[in-house]
C-alpha positions in Angstrom: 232.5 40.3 -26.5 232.9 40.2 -30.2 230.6 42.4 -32.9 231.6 39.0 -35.3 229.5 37.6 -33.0 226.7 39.3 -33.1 227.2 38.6 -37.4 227.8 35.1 -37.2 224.4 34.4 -34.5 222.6 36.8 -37.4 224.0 34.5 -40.4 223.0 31.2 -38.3 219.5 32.1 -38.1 219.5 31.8 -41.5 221.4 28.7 -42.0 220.7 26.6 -38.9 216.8 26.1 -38.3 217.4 24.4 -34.9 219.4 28.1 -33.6 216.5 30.0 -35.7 214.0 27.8 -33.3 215.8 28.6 -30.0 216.0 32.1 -30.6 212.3 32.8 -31.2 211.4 30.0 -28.5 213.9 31.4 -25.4 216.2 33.9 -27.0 218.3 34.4 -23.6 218.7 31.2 -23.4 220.2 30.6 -27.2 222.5 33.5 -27.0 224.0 32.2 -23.6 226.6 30.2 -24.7 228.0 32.5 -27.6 230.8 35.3 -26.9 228.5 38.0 -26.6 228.7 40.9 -23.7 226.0 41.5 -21.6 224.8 44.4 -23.7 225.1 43.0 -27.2 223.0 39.8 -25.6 220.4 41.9 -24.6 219.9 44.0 -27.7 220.1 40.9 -29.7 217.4 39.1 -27.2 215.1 42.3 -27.3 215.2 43.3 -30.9 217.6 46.5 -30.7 219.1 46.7 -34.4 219.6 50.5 -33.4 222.2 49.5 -30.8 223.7 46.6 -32.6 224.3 48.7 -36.2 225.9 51.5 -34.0 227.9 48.6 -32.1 229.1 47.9 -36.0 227.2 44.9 -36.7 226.2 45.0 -40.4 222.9 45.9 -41.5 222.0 43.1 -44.1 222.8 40.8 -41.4 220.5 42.5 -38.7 217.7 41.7 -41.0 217.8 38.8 -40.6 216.6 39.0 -36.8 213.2 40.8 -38.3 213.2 38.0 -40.7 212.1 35.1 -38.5 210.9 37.7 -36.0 213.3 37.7 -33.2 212.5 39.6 -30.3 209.3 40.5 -31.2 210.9 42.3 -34.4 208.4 43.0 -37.6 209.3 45.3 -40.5 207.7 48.2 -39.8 209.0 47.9 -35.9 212.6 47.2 -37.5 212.5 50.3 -39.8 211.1 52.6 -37.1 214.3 51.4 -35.2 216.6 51.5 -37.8 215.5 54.8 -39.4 215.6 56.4 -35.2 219.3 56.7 -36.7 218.9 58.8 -39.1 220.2 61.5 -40.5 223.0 60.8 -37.5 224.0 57.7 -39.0 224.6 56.9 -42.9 221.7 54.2 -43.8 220.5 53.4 -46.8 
C-alpha cells in the first residue's frame, strides 16, 4: 500500500500506451500486480479521485485518469467528484 503508487500508475498512463490500454480495457486486472491496497485499487479501478486526493495522491496526477477516461471518468463527472470536497478540502 503506497499513495506513490497510486502517482506513479497515474504518471504511466501518460507515458506507457500499452498500461493506458489495460486500464481502460480491464482496469482490475492492470492494477493487480502494482503495490496498491485493496481500497486504493478500487477507487483507482472505479474512478474515485475524491478518495484518492484525500488518500494524498496529487491532483495533477489524478487527471490524468479523466484524461484517457479511466473508470468511466469524463470532466464534468471528475469535477463533480473533485469539487464534492469542497470547501472541506483546499482545491484549486
Amino acid at each position: 500500500m503506497s499513495i506513490y503508487a497510486v502517482n506513479h500508475a497515474c504518471r504511466e498512463l501518460l507515458r506507457d500506451p500499452a498500461f493506458r490500454e489495460a486500464m481502460r480495457d480491464d482496469p482490475w486486472a492492470a492494477l493487480n500486480p502494482l503495490d496498491l491496497s485493496d481500497d486504493e485499487r478500487r477507487a483507482m479501478a472505479e474512478g474515485d479521485v475524491a478518495w484518492l486526493y484525500r488518500a494524498g495522491a496529487h491532483d495533477f496526477l489524478l487527471g490524468y485518469l479523466m484524461r484517457f477516461g479511466i473508470g468511466g471518468l469524463t470532466l464534468p463527472i471528475y469535477n463533480q467528484r473533485m469539487r464534492s470536497l469542497a470547501p472541506h478540502q483546499n482545491i484549486p
